[in-house]
DSSP file (Angstrom, degrees, kcal/mol; ACC not computed):
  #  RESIDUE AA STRUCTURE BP1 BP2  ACC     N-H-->O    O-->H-N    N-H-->O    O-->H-N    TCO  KAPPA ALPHA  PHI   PSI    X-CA   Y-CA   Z-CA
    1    1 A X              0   0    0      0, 0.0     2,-0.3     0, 0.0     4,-0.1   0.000 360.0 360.0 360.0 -17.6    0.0    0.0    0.0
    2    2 A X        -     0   0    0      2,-0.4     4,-0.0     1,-0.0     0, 0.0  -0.667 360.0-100.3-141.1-166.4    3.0    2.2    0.4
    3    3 A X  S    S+     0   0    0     -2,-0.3     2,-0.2     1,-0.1    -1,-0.0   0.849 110.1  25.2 -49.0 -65.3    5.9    3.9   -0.3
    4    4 A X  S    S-     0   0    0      5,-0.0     2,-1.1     4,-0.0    -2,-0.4  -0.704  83.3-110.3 -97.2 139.1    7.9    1.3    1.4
    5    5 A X    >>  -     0   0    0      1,-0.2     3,-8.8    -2,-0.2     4,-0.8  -0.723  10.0-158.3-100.2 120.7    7.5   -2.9    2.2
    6    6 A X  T 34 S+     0   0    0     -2,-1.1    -1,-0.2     1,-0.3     0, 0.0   0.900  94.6  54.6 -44.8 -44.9    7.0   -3.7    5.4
    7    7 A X  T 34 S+     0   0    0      1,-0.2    -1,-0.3    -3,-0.1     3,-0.1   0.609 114.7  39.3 -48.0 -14.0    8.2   -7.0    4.5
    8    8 A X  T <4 S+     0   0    0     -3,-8.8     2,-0.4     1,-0.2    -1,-0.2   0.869 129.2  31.4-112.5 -36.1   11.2   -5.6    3.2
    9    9 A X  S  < S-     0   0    0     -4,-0.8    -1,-0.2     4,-0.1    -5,-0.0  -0.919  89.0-146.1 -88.4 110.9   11.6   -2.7    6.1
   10   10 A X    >   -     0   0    0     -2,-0.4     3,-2.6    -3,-0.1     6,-0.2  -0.556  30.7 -95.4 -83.0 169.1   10.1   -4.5    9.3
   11   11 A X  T 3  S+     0   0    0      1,-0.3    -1,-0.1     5,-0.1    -4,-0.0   0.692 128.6  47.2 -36.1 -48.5    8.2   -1.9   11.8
   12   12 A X  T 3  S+     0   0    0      4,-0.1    -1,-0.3     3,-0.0    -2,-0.1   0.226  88.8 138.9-109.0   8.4   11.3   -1.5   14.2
   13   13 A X    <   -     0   0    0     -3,-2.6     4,-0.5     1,-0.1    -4,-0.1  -0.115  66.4-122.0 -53.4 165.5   14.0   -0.8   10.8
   14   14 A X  S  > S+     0   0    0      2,-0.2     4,-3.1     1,-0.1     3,-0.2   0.716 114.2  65.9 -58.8 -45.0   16.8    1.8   10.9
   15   15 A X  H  > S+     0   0    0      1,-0.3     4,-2.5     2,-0.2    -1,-0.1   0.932 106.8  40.0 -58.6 -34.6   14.9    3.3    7.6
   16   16 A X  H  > S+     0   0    0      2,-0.2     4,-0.7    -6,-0.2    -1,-0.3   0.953 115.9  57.0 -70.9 -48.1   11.7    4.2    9.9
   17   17 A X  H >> S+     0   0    0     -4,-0.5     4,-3.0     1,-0.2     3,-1.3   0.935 111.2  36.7 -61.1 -70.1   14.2    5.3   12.6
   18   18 A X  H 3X S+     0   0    0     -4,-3.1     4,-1.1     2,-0.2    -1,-0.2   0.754 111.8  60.7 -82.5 -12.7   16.0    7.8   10.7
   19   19 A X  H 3X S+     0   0    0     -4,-2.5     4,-1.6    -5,-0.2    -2,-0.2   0.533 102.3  55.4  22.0 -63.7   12.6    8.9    8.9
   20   20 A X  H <X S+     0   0    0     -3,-1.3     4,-2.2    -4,-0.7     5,-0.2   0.832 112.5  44.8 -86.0 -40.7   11.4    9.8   12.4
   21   21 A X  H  X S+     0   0    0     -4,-3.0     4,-1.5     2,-0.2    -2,-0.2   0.858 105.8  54.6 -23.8 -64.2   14.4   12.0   12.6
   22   22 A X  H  X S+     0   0    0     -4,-1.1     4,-5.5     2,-0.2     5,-0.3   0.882 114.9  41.6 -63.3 -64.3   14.3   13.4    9.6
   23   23 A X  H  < S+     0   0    0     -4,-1.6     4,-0.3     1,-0.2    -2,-0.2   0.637 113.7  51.9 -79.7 -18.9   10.5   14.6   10.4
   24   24 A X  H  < S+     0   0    0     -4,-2.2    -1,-0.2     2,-0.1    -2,-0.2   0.840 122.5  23.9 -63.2 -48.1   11.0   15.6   13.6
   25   25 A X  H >< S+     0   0    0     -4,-1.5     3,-1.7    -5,-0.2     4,-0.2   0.841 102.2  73.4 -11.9 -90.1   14.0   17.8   13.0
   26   26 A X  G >< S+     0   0    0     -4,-5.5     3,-4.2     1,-0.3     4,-0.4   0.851  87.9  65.3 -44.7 -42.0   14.0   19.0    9.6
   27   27 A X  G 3  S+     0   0    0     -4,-0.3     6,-0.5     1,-0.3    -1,-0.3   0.531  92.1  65.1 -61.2  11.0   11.0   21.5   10.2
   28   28 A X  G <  S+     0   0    0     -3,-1.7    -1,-0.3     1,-0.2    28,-0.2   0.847  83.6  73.3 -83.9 -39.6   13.4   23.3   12.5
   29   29 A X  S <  S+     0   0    0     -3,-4.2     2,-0.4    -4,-0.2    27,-0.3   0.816 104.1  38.8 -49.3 -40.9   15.4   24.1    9.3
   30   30 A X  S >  S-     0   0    0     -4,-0.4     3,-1.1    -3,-0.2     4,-0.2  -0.859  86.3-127.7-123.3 139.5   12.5   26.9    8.1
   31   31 A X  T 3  S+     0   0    0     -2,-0.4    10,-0.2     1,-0.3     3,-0.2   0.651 108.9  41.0 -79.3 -46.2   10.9   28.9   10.7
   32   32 A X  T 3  S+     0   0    0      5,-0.1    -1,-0.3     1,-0.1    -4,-0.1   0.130  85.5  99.0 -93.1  16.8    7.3   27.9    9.6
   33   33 A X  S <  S+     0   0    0     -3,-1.1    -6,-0.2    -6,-0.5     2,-0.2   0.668  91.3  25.5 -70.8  -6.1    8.3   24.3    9.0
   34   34 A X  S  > S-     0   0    0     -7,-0.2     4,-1.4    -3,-0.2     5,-0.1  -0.777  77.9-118.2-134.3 177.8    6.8   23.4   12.6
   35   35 A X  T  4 S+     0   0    0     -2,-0.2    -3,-0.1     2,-0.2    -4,-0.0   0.143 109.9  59.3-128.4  51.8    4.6   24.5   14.6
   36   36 A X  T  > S+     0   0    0      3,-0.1     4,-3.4     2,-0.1     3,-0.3   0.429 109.8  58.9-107.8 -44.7    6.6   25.5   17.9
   37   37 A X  H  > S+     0   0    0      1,-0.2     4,-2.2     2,-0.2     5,-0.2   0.937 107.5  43.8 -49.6 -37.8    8.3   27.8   14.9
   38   38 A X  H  X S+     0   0    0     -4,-1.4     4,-1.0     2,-0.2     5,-0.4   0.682 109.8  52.0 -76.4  -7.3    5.2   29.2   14.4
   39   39 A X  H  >>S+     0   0    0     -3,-0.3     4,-2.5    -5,-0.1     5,-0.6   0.947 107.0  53.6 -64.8 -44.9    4.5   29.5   18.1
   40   40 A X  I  X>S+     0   0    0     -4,-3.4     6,-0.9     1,-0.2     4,-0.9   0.891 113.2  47.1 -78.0 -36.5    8.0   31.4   18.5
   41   41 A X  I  X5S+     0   0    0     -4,-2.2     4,-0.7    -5,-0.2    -1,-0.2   0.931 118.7  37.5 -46.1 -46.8    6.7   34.1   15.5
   42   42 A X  I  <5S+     0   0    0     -4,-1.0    -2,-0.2     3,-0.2    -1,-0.1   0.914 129.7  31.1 -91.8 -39.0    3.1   34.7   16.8
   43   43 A X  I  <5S+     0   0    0     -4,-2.5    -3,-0.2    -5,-0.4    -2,-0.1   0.867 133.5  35.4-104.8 -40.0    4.0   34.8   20.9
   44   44 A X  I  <<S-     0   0    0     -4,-0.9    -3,-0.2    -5,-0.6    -2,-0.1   0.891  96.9-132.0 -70.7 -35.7    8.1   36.4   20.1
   45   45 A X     << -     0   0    0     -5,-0.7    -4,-0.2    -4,-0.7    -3,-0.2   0.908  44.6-178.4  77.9  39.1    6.8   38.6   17.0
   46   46 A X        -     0   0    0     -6,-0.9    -1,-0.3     4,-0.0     2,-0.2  -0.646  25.3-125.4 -45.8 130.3   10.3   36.6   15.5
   47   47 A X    >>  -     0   0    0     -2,-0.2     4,-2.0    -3,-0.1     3,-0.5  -0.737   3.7-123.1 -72.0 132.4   10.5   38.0   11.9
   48   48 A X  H 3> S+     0   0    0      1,-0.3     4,-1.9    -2,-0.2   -17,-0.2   0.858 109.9  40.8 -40.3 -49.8   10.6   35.7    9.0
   49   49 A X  H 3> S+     0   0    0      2,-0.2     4,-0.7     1,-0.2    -1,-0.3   0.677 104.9  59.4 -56.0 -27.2   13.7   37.2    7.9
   50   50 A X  H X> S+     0   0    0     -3,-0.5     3,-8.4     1,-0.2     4,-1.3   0.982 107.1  51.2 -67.6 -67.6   15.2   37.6   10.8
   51   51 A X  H 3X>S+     0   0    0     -4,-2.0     4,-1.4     1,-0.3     5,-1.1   0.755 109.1  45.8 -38.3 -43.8   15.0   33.7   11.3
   52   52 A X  H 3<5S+     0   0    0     -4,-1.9    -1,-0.3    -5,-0.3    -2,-0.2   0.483 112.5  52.3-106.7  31.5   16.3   32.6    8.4
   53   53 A X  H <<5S+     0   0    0     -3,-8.4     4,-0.4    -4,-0.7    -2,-0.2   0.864 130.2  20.3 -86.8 -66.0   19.5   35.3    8.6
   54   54 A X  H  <5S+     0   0    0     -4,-1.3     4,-0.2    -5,-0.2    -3,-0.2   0.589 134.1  26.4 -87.7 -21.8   20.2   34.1   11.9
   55   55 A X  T ><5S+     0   0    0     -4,-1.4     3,-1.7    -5,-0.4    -3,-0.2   0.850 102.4  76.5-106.9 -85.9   18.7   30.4   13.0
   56   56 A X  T 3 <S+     0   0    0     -5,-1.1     5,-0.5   -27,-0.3     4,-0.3   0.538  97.2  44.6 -30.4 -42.0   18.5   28.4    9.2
   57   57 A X  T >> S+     0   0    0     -4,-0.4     4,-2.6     2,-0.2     3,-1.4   0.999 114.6  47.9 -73.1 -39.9   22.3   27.8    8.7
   58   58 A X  H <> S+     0   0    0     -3,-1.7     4,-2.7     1,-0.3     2,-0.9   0.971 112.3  50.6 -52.3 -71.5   22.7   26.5   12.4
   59   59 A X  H 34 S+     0   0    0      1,-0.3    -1,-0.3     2,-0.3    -2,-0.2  -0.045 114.7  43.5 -49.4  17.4   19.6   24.2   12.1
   60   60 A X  H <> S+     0   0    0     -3,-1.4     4,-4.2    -2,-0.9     5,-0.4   0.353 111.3  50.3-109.7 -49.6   20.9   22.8    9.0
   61   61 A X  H  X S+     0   0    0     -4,-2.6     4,-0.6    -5,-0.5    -2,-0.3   0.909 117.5  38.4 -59.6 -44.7   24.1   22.4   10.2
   62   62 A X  H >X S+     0   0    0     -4,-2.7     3,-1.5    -5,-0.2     4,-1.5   0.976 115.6  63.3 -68.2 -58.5   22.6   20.5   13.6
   63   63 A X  H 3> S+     0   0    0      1,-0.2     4,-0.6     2,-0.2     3,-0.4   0.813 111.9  37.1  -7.1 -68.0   19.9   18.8   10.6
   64   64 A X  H 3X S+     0   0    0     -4,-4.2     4,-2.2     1,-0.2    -1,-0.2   0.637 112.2  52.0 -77.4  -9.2   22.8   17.3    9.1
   65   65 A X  H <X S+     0   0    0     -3,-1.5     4,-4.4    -4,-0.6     5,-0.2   0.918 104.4  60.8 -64.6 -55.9   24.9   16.4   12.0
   66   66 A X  H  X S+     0   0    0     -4,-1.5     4,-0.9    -3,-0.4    -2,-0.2   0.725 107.8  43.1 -61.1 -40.3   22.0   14.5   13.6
   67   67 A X  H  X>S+     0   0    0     -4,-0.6     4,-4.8     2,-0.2     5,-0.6   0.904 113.1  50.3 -86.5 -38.1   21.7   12.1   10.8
   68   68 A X  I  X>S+     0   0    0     -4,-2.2     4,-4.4     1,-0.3     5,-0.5   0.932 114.2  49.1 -51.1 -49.9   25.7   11.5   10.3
   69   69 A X  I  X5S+     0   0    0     -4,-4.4     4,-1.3     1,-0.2    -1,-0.3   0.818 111.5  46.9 -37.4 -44.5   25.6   10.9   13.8
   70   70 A X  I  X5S+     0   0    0     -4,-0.9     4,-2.3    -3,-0.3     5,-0.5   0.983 115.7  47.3 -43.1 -74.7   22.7    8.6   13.3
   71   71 A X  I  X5S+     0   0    0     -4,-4.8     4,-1.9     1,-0.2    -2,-0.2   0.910 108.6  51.0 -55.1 -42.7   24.5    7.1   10.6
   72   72 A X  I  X<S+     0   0    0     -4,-4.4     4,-2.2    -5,-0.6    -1,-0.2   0.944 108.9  49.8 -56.9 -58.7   27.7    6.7   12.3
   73   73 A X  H  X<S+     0   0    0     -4,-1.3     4,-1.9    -5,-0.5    -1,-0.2   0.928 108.5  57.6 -60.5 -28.5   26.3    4.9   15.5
   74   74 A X  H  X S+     0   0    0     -4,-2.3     4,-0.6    -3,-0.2     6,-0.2   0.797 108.0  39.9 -48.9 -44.3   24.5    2.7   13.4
   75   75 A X  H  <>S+     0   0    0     -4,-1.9     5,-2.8    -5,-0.5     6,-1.0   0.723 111.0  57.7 -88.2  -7.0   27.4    1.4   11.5
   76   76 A X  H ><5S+     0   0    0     -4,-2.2     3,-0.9     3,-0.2    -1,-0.2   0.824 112.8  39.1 -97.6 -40.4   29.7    1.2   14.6
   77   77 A X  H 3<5S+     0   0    0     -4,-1.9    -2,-0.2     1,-0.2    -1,-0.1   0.625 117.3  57.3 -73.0   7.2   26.9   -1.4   16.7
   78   78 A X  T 3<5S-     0   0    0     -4,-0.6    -1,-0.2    -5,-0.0    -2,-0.2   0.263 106.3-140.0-108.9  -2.1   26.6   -2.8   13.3
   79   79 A X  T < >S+     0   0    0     -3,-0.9     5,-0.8     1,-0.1     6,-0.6   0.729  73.3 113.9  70.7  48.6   30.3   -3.5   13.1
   80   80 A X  T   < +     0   0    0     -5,-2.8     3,-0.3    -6,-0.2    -4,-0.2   0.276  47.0  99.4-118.4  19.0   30.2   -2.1    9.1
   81   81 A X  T   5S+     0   0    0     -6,-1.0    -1,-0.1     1,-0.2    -5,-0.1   0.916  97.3  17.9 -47.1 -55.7   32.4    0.9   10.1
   82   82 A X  T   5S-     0   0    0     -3,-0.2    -1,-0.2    -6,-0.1    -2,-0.1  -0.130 120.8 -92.9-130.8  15.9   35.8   -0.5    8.9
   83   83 A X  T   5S+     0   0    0     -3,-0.3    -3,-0.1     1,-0.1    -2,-0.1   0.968  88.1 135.7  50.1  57.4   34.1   -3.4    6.5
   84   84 A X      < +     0   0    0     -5,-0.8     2,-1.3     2,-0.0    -4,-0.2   0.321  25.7 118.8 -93.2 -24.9   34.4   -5.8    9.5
   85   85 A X        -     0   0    0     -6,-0.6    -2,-0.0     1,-0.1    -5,-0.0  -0.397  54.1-153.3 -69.7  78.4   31.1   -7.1    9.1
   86   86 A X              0   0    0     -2,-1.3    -1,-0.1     1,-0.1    -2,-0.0   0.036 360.0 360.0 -67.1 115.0   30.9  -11.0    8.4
   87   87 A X              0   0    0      0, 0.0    -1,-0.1     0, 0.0    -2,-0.1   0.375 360.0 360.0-106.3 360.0   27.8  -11.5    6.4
């Protein structure tokens, strides 16, 4: 029915895991991509511009951090770091 098969990604996969990341996160990136950013406009009177001169590069910069980091912890309990992993 979707995107993805479960059968092929089970419930509890890495794919779903970083996914939930991803959607949790990214909206940070753009100032109206969430809605605690829109909280912080309407109750701070934060300017659009202002937010993405000052916040958008950091929150991209964290975005992307967050996944290598993902990705990196994965492959080191996954022993596939150094192409150690015996399949």
């Amino acid at each position: 029915m979707g995107m993805y098969d479960l059968s092929e990604f089970g419930t509890d996969d890495k794919l779903w895991q970083l996914i939930a990341l991803c959607a949790g996160t990214g909206g940070s990136i753009l100032v109206i991509g969430s809605a605690s950013g829109v909280a912080l406009m309407g109750l701070e009177k934060v300017d659009f511009l202002w937010y993405a001169k000052k916040v958008t590069v950091g929150a991209a910069v964290g975005y992307f951090a967050g996944i290598g980091a993902y990705l990196l912890e994965n492959a080191v309990l996954t022993g596939t770091l150094l192409g150690s992993a015996s399949t």
